[in-house]
C-alpha positions as CSV (number, residue, x, y, z in Angstrom):
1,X,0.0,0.0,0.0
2,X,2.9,2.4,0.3
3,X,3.1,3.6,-2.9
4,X,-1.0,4.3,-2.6
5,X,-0.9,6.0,0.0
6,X,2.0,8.3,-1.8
7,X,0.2,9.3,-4.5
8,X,-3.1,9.5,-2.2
9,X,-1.5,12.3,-0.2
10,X,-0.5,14.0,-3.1
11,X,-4.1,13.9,-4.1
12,X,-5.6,14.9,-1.3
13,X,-3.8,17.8,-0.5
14,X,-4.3,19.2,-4.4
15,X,-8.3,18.3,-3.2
16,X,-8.3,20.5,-0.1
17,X,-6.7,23.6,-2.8
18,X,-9.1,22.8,-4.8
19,X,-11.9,22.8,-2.5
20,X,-10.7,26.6,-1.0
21,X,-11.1,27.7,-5.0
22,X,-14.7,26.3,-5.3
23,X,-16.0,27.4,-2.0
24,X,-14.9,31.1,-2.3
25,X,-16.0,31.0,-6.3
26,X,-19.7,29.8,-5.1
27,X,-20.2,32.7,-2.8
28,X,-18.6,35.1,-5.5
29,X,-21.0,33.8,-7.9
30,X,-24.2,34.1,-5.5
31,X,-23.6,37.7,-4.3
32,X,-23.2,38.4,-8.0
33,X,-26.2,36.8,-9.7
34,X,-28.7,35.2,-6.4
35,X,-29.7,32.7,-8.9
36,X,-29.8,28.6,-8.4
37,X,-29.3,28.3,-12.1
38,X,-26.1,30.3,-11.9
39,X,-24.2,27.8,-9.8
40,X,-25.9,24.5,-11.3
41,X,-24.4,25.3,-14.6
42,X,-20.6,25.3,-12.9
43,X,-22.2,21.4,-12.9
44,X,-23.0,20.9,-16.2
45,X,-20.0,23.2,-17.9
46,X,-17.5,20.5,-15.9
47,X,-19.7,17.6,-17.1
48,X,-20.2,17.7,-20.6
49,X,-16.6,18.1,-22.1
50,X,-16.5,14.8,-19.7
51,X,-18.9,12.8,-21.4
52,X,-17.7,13.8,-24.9
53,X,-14.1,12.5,-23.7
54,X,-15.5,9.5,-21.6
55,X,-14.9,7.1,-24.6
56,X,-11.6,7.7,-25.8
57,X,-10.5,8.6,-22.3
58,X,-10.9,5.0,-21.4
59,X,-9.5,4.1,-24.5
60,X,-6.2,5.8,-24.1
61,X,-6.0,4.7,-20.4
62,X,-6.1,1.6,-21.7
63,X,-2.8,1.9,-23.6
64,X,-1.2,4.7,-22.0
65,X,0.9,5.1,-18.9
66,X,-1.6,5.8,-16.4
67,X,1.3,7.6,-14.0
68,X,1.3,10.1,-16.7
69,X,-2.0,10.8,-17.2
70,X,-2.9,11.4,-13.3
71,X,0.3,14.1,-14.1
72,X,-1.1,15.6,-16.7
73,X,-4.6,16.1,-15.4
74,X,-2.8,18.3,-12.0
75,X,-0.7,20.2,-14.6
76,X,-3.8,21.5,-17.1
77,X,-6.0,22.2,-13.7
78,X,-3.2,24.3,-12.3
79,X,-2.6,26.1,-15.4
80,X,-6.4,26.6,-15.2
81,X,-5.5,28.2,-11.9
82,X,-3.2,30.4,-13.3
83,X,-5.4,31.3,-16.0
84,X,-8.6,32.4,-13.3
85,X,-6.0,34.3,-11.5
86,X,-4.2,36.2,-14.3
87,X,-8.1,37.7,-15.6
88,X,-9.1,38.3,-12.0
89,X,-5.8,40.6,-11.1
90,X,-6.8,42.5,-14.3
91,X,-9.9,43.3,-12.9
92,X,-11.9,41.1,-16.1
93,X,-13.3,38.0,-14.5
94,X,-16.7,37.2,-15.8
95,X,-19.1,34.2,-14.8
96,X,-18.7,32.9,-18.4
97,X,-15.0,32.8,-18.2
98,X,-15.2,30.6,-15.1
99,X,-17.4,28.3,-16.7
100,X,-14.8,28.2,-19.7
101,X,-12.0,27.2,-16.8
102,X,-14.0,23.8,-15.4
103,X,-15.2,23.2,-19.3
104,X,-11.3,22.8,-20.4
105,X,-10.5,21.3,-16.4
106,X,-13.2,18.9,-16.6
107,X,-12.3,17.3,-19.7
108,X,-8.7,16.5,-18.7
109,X,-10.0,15.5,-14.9
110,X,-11.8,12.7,-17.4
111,X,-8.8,11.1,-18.0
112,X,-7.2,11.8,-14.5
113,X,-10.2,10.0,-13.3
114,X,-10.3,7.1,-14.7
115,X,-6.4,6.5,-14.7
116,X,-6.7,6.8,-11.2
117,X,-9.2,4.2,-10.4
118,X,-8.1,1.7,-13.0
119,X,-4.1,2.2,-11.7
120,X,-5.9,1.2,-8.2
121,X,-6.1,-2.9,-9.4
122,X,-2.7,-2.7,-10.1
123,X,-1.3,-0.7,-7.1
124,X,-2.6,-3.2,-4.5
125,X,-4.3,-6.4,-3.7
126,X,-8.0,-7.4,-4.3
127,X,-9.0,-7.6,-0.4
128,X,-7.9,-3.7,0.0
129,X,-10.3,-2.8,-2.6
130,X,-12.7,-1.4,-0.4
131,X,-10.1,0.1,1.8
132,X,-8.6,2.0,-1.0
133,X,-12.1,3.2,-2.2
134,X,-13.2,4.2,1.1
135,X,-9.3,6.0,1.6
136,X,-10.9,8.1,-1.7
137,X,-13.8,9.5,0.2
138,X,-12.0,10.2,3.5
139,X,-9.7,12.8,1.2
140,X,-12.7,14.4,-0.2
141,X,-14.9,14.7,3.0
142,X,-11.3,15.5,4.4
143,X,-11.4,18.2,2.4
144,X,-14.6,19.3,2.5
145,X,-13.6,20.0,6.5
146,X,-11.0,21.9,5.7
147,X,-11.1,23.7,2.9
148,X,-14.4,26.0,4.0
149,X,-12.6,26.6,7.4
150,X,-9.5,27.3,5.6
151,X,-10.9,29.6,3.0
152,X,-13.3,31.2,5.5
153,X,-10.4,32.2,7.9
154,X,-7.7,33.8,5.3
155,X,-9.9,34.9,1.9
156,X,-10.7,38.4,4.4
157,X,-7.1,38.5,4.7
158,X,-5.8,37.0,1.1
159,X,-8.7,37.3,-1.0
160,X,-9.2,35.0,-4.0
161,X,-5.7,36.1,-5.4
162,X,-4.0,34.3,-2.3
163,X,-6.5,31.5,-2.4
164,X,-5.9,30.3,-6.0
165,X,-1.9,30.6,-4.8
166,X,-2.4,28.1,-2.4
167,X,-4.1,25.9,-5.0
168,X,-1.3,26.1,-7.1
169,X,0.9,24.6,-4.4
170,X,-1.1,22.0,-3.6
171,X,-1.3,21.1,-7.6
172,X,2.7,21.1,-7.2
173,X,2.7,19.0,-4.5
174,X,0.2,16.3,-6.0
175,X,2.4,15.9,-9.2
176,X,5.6,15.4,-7.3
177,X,4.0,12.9,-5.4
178,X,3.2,10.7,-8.6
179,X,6.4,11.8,-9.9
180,X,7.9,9.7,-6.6
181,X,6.0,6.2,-7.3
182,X,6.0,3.3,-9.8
183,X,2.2,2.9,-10.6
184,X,2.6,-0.5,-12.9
185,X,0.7,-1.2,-16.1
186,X,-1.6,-4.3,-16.9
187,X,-0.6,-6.7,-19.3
188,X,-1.9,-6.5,-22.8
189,X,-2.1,-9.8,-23.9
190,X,-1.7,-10.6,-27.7
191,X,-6.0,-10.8,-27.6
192,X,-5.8,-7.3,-26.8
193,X,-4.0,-5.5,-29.0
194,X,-5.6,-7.7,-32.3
195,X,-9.2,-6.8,-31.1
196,X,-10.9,-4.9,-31.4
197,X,-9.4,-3.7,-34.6
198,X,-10.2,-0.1,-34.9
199,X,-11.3,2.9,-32.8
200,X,-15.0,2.5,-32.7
201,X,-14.9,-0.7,-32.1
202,X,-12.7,0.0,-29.1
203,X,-15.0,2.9,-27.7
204,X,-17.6,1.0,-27.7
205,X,-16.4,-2.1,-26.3
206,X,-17.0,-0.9,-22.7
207,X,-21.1,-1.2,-23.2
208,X,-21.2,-4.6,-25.1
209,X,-18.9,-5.8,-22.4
210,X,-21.5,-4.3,-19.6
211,X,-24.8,-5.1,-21.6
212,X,-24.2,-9.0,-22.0
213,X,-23.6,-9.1,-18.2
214,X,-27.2,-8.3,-17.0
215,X,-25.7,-8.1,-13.2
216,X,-23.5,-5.1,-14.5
217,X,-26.1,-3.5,-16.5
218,X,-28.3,-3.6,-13.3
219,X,-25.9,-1.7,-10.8
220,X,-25.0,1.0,-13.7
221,X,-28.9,1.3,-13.9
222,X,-29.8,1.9,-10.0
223,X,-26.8,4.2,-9.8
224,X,-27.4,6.3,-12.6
225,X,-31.3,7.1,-11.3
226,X,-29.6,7.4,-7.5
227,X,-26.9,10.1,-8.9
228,X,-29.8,11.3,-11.2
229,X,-32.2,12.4,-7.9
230,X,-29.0,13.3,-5.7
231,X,-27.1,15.7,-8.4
232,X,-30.6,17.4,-8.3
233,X,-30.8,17.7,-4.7
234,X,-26.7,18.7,-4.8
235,X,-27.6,21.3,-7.5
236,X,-29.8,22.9,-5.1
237,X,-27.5,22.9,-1.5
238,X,-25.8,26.0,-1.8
239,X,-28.5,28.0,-3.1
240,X,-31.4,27.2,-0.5
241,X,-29.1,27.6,2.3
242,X,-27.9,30.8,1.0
243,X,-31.7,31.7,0.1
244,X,-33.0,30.3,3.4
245,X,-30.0,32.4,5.8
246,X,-29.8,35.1,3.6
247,X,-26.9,34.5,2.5
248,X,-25.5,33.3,5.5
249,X,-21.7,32.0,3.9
250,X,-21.0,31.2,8.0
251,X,-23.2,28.7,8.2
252,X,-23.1,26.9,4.8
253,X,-19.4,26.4,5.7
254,X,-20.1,24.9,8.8
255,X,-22.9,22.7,7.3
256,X,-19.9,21.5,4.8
257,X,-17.6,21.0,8.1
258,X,-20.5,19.0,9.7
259,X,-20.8,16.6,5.6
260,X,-16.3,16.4,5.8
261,X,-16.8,15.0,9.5
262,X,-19.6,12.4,8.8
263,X,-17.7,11.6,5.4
264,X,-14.2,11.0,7.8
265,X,-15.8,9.0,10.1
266,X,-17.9,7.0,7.6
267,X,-14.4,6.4,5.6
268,X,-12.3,5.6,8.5
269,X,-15.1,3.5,9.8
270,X,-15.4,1.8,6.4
271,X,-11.5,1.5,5.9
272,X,-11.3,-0.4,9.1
273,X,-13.9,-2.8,9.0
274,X,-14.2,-3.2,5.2
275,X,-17.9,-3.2,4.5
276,X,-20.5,-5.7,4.2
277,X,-19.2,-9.2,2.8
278,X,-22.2,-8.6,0.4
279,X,-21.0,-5.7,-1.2
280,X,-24.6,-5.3,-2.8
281,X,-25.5,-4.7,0.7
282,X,-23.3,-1.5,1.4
283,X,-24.5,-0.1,-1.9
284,X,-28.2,-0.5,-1.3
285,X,-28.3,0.7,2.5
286,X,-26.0,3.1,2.0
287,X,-28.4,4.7,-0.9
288,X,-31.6,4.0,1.9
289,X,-29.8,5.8,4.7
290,X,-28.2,8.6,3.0
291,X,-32.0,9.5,1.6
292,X,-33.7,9.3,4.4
293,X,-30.8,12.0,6.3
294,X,-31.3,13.6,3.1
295,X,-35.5,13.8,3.6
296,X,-35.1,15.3,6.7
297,X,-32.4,17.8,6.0
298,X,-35.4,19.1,3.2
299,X,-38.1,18.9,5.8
300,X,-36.4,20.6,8.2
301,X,-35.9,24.4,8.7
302,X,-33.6,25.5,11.1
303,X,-29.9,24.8,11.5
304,X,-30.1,22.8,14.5
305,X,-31.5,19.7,12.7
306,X,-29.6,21.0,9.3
307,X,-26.2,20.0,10.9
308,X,-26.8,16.6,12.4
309,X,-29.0,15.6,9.4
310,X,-25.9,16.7,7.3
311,X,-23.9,14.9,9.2
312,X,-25.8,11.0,8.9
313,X,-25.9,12.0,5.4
314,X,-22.6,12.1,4.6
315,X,-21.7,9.2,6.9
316,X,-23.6,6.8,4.5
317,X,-21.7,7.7,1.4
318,X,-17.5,6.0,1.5
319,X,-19.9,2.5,2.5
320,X,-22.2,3.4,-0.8
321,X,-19.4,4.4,-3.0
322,X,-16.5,2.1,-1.9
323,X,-18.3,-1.0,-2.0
324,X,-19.7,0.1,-5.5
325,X,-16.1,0.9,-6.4
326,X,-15.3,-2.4,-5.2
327,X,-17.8,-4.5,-7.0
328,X,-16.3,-3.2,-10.5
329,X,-12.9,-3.4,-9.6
330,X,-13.1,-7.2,-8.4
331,X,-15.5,-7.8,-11.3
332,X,-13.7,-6.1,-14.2
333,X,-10.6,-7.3,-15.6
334,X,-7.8,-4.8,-15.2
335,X,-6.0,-4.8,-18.7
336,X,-10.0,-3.1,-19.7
337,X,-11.4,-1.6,-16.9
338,X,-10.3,2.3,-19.0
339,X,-13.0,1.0,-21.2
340,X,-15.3,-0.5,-19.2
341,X,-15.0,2.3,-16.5
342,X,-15.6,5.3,-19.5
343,X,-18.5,3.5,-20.3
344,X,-19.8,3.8,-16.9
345,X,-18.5,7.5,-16.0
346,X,-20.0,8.3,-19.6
347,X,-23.6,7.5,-18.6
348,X,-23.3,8.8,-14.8
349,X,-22.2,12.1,-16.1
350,X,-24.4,12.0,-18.9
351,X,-27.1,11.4,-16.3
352,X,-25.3,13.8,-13.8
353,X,-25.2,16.5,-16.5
354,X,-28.6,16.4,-17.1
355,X,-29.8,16.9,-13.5
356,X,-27.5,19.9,-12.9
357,X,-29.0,21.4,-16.7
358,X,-32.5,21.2,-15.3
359,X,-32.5,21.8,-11.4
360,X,-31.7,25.4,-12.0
361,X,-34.7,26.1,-14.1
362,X,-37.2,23.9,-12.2
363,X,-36.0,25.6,-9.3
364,X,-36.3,28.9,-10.1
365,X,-38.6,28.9,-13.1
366,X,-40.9,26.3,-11.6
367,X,-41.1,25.7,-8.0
368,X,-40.0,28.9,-6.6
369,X,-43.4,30.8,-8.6
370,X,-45.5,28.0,-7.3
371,X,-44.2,28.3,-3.7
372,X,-44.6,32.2,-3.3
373,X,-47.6,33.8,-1.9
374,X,-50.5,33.0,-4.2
375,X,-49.2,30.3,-6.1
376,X,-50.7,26.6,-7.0
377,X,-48.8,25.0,-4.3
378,X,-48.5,27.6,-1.6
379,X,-52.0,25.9,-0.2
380,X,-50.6,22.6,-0.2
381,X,-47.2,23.0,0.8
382,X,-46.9,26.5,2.2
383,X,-47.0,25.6,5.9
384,X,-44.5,23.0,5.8
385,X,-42.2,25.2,3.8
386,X,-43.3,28.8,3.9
387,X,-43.5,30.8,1.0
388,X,-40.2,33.3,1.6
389,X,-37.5,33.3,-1.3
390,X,-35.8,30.0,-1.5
391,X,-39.0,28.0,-0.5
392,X,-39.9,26.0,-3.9
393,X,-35.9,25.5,-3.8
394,X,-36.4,23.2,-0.8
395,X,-39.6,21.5,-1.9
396,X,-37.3,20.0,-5.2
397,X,-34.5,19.2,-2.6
398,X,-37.1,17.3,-0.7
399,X,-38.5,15.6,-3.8
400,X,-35.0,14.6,-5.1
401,X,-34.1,13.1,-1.3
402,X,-37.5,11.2,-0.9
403,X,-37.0,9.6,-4.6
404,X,-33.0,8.6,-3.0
405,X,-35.2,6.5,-0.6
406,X,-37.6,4.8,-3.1
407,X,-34.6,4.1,-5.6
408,X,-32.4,2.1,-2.6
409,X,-35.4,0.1,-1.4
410,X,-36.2,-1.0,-5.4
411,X,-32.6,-2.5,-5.9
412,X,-33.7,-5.3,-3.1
413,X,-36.8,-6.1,-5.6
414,X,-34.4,-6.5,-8.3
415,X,-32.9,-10.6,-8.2
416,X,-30.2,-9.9,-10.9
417,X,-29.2,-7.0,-8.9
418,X,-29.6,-8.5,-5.0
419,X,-27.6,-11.7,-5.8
420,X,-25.0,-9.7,-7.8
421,X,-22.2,-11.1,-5.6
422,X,-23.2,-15.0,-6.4
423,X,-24.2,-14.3,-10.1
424,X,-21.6,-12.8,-11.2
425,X,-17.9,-14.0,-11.0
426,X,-14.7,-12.0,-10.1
427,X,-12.7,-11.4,-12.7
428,X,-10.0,-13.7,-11.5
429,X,-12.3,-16.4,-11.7
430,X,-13.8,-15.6,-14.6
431,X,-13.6,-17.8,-17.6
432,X,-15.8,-16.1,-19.9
C-alpha cells in the first residue's frame, strides 16, 4: 500500500486547494447573480466536455501510462489556476469565463479520473479494494472539512488572489507525489492489441462488455437514477441555504464542516472494518440511509436539525461508494477496466449533466413561482415550507431526497441486482 498511499496524499492535498477555489468562487458567484441556475451550470459546464471524452478517455487509459495521465490532469488544472488568477488581477473576471475554466479542467480531470481508479487494481491487492475506495472518500470529506474553514479564515485576509496561490501549491505538491511512485501497467495480452481492430470498435467495447452481463447493466442502472435524484438535490444545496440564511456564507461552511466530519468518520469507519461481505449490501443501504438524512435535512428548517442531518448524510456515502467501487474493480478485468469504467462515468455524467441542466430552471422557473404567496402550491405546501425566497428550492430538494429512498429500497426487488455477488464472477475467476 505504500506507494498508494504516496500518491493519495498527493491527491488529497491538491483536493483540499481545490476545494478553498470552489467554495470562495460559489459565494462570488451568489452575491453576484442570487440565482440557483447560476451555480448549477458550474455542474454541467464541468460535465459535458466529460462525457464527450469518456470514450476515448478509457481508450487511451487503456494503452497509455496511467502515472502520466494522473500528471497531466494536476498540470492542465493548475494552469487553469493560473489562467482564473491572471483575468481576476486584471480586474476582467466574468461568470462565463469561469465556466470556460472547469469546461477545459473537466475534460482533462476525465482522464485523470479514470487513470486513477483503473491504476488502483494494479497498485494493491483485491482484499484492499474497499479500503482503498473508502481512503478516496475520507480525502474528499477531508477536504470538504477543511477547505471552508480554511478559505473562511484567510480569503478576508488574502482574498481570491491568495487563495488560487495556495491551490497552485497544492497542484505542485500532488504531481511530485506521482512523480515519486511506480504505478505499474496491466498486461496487454496478444488478444488485446488484435481486437478490437479499430477505434469504434474500441470505444464501444465498454457497453457490449456491460450489456451482455445483466448483473452489471443492473448496478449501472440503479446508480445512474440514484446520482440522477442526488445531483438534483446537490444542484440545489448552496442556493437554499444561501436563500434560506440570507446568504449566511458562516453557516453553509459549517454545514460542509459538519458533511467532511460524517464523510471522515464514515471512511475511517469503512477502511477499518471493510464493509458488508455482500458488497450489494453496502451499496443499497448506503443509498436508503443517505435518503432518508437527506429527507429530513429538506423537511427541516432550522440549522439545529440542518447539521446533524448533514452529518448522517454524509456518513452513509464512503460505505455506498467504496463498495460500489469495489464491486467493478473485483469484477472487471484490469488490462479493460479504462474502457469499461468510461463507459460507466459516460452514462453517470451523462445522467449527472442532465440533472444539474435542469434543477436550476425547475428551481427557479418552476417551483419557486409556485411556492410564493399566491401560487398553485402555496396551499398545499406553504405551511410545511413557507412561502419566503428559496422555498420552492427546498420543496425539489425534498422531492429529489425522498426519490434517494424509493430508488435504494427497489434495488432489493431487483434478483439480478440483490444476488450480484453470487451471479456474477470476479474477474480472477472468470472464464468467460
Amino acid at each position: 500500500m505504500k506507494n498508494f498511499l504516496i500518491v493519495w496524499i498527493g491527491q488529497t492535498v491538491s483536493m483540499i486547494g481545490s476545494s478553498m477555489t470552489s467554495f470562495a468562487i460559489t459565494i462570488w458567484v451568489w452575491q453576484v447573480t442570487g440565482q440557483a441556475t447560476a451555480l448549477a451550470l458550474f455542474g454541467f459546464f464541468t460535465q459535458v466536455p466529460q462525457v464527450l471524452m469518456a470514450l476515448i478517455a478509457g481508450v487511451i487509459v487503456d494503452r497509455t501510462q496511467r502515472k502520466l495521465l494522473i500528471m497531466l490532469g494536476d498540470t492542465v488544472s493548475g494552469l487553469v489556476t493560473i489562467a482564473i488568477l491572471l483575468v481576476y488581477l486584471t480586474h476582467h473576471l466574468q461568470l462565463w469565463h469561469l465556466y470556460l475554466a472547469v469546461a477545459v479542467k473537466g475534460t482533462f480531470e476525465q482522464f485523470q479520473q479514470l487513470a486513477y481508479s483503473a491504476a488502483i487494481s494494479t497498485m494493491i491487492p483485491k482484499q484492499h479494494y474497499g479500503r482503498a475506495s473508502s481512503m478516496g472518500f475520507l480525502a474528499s470529506y477531508g477536504a470538504q472539512i477543511m477547505a471552508p474553514a480554511l478559505a473562511g479564515m484567510v480569503y478576508a485576509t488574502i482574498g481570491l488572489v491568495g487563495i488560487l496561490i495556495i491551490d497552485l501549491t497544492t497542484f505542485a505538491i500532488a504531481i511530485i507525489t506521482v512523480l515519486r511512485v511506480h504505478i505499474p501497467q496491466p498486461t496487454i495480452t496478444v488478444a488485446d492489441t488484435q481486437s478490437p481492430t479499430n477505434i469504434q470498435q474500441e470505444m464501444s467495447f465498454g457497453w457490449r462488455y456491460i450489456t451482455a452481463r445483466p448483473s452489471l447493466l443492473a448496478i449501472l442502472v440503479i446508480t445512474s437514477l440514484f446520482w440522477l435524484a442526488h445531483d438534483i438535490g446537490s444542484s440545489l444545496y448552496a442556493p437554499m441555504i444561501l436563500a434560506r440564511t440570507g446568504n449566511n456564507a458562516q453557516l453553509l461552511g459549517l454545514l460542509a464542516s459538519a458533511a467532511g466530519i460524517g464523510g471522515v468518520i464514515g471512511a475511517l469507519v469503512t477502511s477499518r472494518w471493510g464493509g458488508f461481505q455482500r458488497r450489494i449490501d453496502g451499496m443499497l443501504l448506503g443509498m436508503v440511509g443517505a435518503g432518508l438524512s437527506k429527507t429530513i435535512f429538506g423537511l427541516a428548517g432550522m440549522p439545529l436539525i440542518w447539521i446533524p442531518a448533514q452529518f448522517c448524510s454524509s456518513l452513509n456515502f464512503p460505505l455506498l461508494g467504496s463498495s460500489i467501487d469495489a464491486i467493478w474493480l473485483s469484477k472487471v478485468k484490469p488490462n479493460i477496466q479504462g474502457r469499461v469504467f468510461a463507459t460507466r462515468s459516460m452514462i453517470l455524467l451523462i445522467t449527472s449533466a442532465f440533472a444539474t441542466l435542469i434543477a436550476g430552471p425547475l428551481a427557479d422557473y418552476v417551483f419557486e413561482p409556485m411556492m410564493m404567496p399566491g401560487g398553485s402550491l402555496t396551499p398545499i405546501m406553504g405551511k410545511l415550507f413557507g412561502t419566503q425566497k428559496g422555498a420552492g428550492i427546498t420543496l425539489l430538494y425534498a422531492v429529489s431526497s425522498l426519490s434517494l429512498l424509493v430508488v435504494g429500497f427497489s434495488g432489493y426487488a431487483c434478483r439480478t441486482l440483490r444476488n450480484l455477488d453470487t451471479i456474477l464472477p470476479d474477474h480472477d475467476a472468470d472464464t468467460a
